[in-house]
VOGU-3710 file (C-alpha; in Angstrom, 3 decimals, decimal comma):
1> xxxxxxxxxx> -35,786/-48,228/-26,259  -36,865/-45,826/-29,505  -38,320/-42,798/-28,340  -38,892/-39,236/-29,038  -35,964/-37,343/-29,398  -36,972/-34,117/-28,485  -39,334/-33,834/-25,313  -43,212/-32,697/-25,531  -42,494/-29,346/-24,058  -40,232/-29,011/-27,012
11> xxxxxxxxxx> -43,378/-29,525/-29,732  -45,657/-26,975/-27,385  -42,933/-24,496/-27,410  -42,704/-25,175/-31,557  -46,787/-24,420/-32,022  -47,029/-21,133/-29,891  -44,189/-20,180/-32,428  -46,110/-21,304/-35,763  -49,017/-20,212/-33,639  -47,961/-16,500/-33,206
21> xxxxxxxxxx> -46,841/-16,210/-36,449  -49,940/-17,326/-38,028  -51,722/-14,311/-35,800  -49,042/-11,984/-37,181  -50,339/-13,147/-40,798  -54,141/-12,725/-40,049  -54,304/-16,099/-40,106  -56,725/-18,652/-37,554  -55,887/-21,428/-39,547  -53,389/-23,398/-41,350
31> xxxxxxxxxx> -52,832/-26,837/-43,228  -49,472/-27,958/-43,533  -48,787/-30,647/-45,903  -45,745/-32,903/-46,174  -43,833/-35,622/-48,007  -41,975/-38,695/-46,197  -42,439/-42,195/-46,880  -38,753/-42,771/-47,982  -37,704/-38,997/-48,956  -36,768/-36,225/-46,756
41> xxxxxxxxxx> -36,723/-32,991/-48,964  -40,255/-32,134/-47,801  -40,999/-33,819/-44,359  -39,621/-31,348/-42,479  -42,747/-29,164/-41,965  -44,663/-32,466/-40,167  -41,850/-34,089/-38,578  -41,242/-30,528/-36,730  -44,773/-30,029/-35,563  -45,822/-34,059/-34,670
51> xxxxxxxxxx> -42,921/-35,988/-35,252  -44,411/-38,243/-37,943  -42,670/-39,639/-40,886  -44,862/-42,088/-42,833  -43,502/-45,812/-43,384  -44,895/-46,034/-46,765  -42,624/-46,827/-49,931  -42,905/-43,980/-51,592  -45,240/-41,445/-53,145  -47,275/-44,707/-55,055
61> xxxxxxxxxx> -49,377/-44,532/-57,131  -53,125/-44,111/-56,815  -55,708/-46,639/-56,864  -59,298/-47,372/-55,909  -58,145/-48,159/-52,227  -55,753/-45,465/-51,404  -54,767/-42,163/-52,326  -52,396/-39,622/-52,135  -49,642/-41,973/-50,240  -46,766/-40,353/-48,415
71> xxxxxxxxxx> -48,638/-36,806/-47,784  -49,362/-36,078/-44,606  -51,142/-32,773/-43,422  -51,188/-31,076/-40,033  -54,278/-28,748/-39,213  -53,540/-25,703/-36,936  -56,090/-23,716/-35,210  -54,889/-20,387/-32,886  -55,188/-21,904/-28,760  -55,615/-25,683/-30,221
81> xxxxxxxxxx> -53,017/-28,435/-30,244  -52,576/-29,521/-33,781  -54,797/-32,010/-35,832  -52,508/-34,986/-37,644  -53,960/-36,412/-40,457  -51,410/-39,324/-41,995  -51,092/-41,830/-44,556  -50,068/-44,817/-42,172  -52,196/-47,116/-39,733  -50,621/-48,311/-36,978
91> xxxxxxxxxx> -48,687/-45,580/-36,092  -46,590/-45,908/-32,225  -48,436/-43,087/-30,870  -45,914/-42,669/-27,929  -43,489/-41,300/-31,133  -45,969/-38,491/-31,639  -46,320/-35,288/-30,436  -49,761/-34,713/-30,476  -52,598/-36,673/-28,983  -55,062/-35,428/-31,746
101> xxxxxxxxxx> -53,963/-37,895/-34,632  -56,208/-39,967/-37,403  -54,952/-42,010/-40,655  -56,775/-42,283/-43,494  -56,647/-44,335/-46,788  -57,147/-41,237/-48,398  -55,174/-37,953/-46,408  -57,049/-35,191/-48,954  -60,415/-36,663/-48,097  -59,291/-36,670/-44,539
111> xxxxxxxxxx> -58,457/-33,302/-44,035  -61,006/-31,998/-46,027  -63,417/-33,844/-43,938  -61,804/-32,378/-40,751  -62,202/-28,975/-42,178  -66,101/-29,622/-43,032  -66,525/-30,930/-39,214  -65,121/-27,849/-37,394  -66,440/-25,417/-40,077  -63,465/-23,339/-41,202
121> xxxxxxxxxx> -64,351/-20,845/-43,581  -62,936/-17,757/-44,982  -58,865/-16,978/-45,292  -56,646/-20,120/-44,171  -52,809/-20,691/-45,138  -52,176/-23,420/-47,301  -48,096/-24,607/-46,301  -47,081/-26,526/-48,837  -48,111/-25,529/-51,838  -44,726/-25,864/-53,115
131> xxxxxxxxxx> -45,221/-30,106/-52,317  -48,876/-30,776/-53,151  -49,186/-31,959/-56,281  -51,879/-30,795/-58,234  -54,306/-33,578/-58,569  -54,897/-33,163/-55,024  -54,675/-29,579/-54,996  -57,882/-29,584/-57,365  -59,854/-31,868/-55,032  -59,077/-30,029/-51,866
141> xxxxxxxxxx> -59,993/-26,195/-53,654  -63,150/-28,043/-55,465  -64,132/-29,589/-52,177  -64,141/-26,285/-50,189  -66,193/-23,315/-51,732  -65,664/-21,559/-48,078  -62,048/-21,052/-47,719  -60,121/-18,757/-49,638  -56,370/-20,710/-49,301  -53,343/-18,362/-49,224
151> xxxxxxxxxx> -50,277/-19,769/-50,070  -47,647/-19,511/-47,292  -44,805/-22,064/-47,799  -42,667/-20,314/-44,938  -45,362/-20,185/-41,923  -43,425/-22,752/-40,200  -40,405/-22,664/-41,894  -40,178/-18,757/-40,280  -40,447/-20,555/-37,385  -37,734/-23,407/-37,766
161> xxxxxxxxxx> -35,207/-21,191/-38,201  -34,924/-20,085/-35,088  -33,430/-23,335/-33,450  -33,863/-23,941/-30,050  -30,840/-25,186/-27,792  -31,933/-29,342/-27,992  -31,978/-28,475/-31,971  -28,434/-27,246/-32,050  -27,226/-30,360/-29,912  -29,017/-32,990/-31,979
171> xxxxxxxxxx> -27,126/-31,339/-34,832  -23,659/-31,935/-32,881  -24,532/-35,276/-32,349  -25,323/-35,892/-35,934  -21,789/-34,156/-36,916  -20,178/-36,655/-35,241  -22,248/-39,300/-36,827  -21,778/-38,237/-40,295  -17,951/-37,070/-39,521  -17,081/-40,456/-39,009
181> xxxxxxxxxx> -18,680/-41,904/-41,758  -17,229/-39,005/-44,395  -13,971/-40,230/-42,946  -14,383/-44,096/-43,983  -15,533/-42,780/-47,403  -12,298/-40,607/-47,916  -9,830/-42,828/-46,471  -10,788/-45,848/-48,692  -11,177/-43,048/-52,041  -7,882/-42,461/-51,279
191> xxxxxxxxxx> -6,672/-46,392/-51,775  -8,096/-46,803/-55,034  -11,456/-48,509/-53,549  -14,297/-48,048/-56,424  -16,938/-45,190/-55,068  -19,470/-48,459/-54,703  -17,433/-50,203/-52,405  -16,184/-47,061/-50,317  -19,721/-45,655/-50,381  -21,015/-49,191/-48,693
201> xxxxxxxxxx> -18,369/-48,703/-45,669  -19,182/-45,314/-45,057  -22,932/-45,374/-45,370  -22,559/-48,901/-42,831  -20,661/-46,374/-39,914  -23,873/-43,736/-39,963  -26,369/-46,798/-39,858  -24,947/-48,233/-37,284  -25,130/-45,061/-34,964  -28,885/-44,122/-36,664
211> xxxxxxxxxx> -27,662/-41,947/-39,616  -29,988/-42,148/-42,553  -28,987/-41,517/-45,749  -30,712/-39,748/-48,567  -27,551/-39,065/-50,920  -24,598/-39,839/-51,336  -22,312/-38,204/-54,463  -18,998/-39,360/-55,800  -17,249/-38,764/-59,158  -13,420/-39,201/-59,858
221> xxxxxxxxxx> -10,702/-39,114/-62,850  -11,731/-38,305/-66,674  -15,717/-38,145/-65,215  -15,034/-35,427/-62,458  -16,308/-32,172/-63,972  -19,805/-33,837/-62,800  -21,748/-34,386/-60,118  -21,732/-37,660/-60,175  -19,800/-40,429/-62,174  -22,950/-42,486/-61,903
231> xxxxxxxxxx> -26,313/-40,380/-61,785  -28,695/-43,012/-60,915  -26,788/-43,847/-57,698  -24,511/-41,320/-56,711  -21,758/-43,893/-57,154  -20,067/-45,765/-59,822  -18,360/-49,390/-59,615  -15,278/-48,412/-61,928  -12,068/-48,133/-60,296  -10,217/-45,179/-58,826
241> xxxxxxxxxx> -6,628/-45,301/-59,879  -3,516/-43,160/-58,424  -3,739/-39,748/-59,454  -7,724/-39,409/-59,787  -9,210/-36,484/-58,376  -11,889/-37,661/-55,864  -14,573/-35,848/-54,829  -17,698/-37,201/-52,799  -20,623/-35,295/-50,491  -22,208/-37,427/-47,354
251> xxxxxxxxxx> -25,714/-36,279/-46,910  -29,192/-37,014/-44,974  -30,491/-37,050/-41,657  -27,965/-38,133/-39,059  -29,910/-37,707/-36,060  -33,958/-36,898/-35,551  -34,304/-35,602/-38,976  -31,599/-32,868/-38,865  -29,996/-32,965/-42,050  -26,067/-33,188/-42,504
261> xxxxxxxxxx> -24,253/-32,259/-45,869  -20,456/-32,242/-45,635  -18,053/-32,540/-48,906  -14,498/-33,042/-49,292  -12,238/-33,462/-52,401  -8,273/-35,212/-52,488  -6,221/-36,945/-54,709  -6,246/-41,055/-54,443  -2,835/-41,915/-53,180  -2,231/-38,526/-51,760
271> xxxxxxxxxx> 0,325/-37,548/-54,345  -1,478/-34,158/-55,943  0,234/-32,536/-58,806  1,098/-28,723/-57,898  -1,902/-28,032/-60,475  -4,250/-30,448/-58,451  -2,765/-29,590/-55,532  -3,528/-24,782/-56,150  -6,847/-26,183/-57,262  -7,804/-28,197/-54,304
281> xxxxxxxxxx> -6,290/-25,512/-51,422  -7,315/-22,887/-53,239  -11,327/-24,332/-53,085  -10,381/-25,341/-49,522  -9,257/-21,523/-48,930  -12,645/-20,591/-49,776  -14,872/-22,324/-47,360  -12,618/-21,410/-44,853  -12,607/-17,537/-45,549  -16,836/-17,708/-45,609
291> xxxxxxxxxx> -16,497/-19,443/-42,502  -14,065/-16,649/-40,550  -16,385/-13,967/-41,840  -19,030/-15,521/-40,424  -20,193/-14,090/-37,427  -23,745/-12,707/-35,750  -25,219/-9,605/-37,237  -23,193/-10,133/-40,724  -25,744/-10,069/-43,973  -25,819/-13,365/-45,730
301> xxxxxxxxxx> -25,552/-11,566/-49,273  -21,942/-9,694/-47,925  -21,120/-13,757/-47,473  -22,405/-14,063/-51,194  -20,328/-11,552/-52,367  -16,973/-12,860/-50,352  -17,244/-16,188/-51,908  -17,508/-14,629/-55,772  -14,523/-12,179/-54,787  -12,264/-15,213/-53,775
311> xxxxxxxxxx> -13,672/-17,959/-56,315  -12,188/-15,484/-58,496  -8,805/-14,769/-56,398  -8,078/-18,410/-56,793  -8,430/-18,639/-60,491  -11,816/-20,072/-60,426  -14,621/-19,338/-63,224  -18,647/-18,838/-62,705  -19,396/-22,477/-64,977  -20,242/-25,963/-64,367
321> xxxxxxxxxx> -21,333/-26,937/-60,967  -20,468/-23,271/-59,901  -22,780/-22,064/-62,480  -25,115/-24,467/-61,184  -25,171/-23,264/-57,689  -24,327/-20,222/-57,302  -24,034/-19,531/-53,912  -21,684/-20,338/-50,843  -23,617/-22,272/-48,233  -27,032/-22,465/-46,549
331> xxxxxxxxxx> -28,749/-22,868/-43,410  -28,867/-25,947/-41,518  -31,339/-28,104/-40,617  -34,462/-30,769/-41,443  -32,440/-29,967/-45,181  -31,507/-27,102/-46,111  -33,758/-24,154/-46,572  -32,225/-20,360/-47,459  -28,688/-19,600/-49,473  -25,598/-17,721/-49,001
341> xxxxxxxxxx> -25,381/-16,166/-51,886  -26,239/-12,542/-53,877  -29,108/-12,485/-55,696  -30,657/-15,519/-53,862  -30,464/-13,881/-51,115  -32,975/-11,593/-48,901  -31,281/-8,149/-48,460  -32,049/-8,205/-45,062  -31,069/-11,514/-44,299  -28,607/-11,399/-41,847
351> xxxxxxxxxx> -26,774/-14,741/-39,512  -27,978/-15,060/-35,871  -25,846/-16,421/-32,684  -27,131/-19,854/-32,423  -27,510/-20,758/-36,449  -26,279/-24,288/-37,985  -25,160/-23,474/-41,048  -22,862/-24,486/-43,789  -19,982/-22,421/-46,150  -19,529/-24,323/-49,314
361> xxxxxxxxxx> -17,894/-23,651/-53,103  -16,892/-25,779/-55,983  -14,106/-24,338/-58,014  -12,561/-25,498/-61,867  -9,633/-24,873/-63,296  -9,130/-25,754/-66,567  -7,655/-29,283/-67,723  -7,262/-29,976/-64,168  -10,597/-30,523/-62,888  -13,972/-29,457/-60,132
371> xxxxxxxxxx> -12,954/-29,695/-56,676  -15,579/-29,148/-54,295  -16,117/-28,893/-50,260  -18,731/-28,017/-48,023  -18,647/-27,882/-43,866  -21,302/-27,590/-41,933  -21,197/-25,561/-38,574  -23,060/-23,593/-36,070  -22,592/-19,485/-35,958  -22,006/-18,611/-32,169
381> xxxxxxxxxx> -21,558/-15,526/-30,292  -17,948/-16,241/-29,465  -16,831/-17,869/-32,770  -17,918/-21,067/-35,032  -18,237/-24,305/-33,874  -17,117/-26,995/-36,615  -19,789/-29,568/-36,659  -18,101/-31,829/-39,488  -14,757/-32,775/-38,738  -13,310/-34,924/-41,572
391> xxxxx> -10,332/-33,267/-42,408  -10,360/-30,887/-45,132  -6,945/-31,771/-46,761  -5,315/-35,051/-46,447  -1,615/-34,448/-47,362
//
């Protein structure tokens, strides 16, 4: 039978957090506004407080009937449960975590309404204001004279970073998930399948154990200094011949919304050349030296500067995708949130027992190729547990 993953103590323990840190802020109310209805980038906010991810298509366009589709918002007041105000009828309450719930055709109307009705004035965080578009910003300021709205994108986010014991074993669960479907997508890679076809097998596995995918990316041969081979998809349909560097990333929400991103990168037909062979170990070598200086207490930005100092010990250059992220990994969990990196990094930032994680690095050599890997794990006080166990090499 579908049910809630986590329990309801879990959700009360989850608002006394947002709840204390909203007191810290001089705060007595908040309005936290999401995006789900077929993405997952920006639901995490909602889905963390209620639980609620909206059924809708898509963010769809407006009409006379409906507004604002896919946005959901969740009003806090200090001592009170939280408000849910969603874009869906119909909802199975017993998969929320709140009793106090309402839909509406129109979710800016509604919560503006619900702010009119309890009379909230003066200084209230907006979360989200990184996700609302603008349109609906301008209704919601124009609409309330009394509030002056403070931007604070990380009121809860503060808050979901610290991840609770049930957190860290839904991500386990979802490593094996996603493990087993990264393996289906490399072993078939490796046989010369086309990326569509391996993608297809792989993406089958998670569904079939409740993995849901937001993105998968593949690229191979004369194509693989990019991302992808095929943008719109992630995938392409041409064939992957002997001697192709493959690369491919597995990502989305493998169990309750906890979001799983490992990469991996080979050779089809497991013969690498010695050049494909020092670039591939060498970007391998990376991840794994992040990962055995991670440990609790260490600054994120001394991970940053690790992962420049041996992108550059194995021959690699600052360009391409490692130009376009610049950084070595991130935290773990309903996606990804904060970097390991240098300058994207808080100075004070440092790695807690207890964190899901990731240590990742893409690395070119010249005339050879971008090889790329990622692993996703959880920091704890005796060592680092390996949530995503494909194999890292595969000669």
């Amino acid at each position: 039978m579908t049910r809630m993953y986590f329990p309801k103590d879990e959700y009360e323990s989850r608002w006394r957090a947002v709840h204390a840190n909203m007191r810290k802020k001089g705060y007595g109310a908040a309005v936290v506004w999401g995006r789900s209805a077929g993405s997952y980038d920006r639901c995490g906010d909602v889905l963390y407080l209620t639980n609620f991810y909206s059924g809708h298509s898509a963010h769809e366009y407006d009409t006379v009937l409906w507004q604002a589709r896919s946005y959901a918002a969740v009003l806090l007041e200090d001592g009170q449960a939280p408000e849910l105000h969603m874009d869906e009828a119909g909802y199975p309450e017993d998969l929320l975590a709140t009793d106090r719930n309402r839909w509406h055709m129109d979710p800016i109307k509604g919560v503006i309404d619900a702010l009119k009705s309890r009379k909230i004035a003066g200084k209230v965080a907006l979360v989200g204001s990184d996700t609302l578009p603008m349109k609906y910003w301008r209704q919601l300021e124009a609409a309330t004279p009394g509030i002056q709205w403070v931007p604070e994108d990380k009121l809860v986010l503060e808050c979901r970073r610290r991840q609770s014991a049930r957190e860290l074993d839904c991500l386990r669960e979802g490593g094996e998930i996603v493990t087993r479907a990264l393996n289906i997508l490399m072993e078939n890679l490796i046989v010369g399948k086309t990326e569509a076809e391996s993608v297809g097998l792989a993406a089958a596995e998670a569904m079939k154990h409740g993995g849901a995918l937001a993105y998968i990316r593949c690229s191979h041969g004369e194509r693989g200094q990019y991302w992808s081979r095929e943008p719109i998809t992630g995938y392409s349909t041409d064939p992957v011949r002997d001697g192709d560097l493959v690369r491919a990333w597995f990502m989305g929400p493998m169990k309750a919304g906890y979001f799983l991103d490992p990469g991996r990168t080979t050779v089809c037909g497991k013969k690498p050349t010695k050049a494909q062979r020092d670039l591939i170990e060498g970007c391998a070598a990376i991840v794994e030296g992040i990962i055995a200086a991670m440990k609790p207490g260490v600054k994120v930005r001394d991970l940053g500067k690790l992962g420049f100092e041996l992108t550059k010990k194995y021959g690699g250059d600052i360009k391409g995708a490692a130009a376009q992220w610049p950084l070595f990994g991130h935290r773990q969990g309903m996606f990804w949130d904060s970097w390991i990196g240098t300058d994207i990094t808080d100075e004070d930032d440092v790695f807690e027992a207890g964190t899901a994680c990731s240590s990742e690095a893409f690395l070119i050599h010249e005339g050879v190729g971008l090889a790329g890997f990622e692993q996703n794990l959880i920091i704890g006080k005796d060592g680092v547990e390996i949530l995503t166990k494909t194999p890292m090499l595969w000669w």
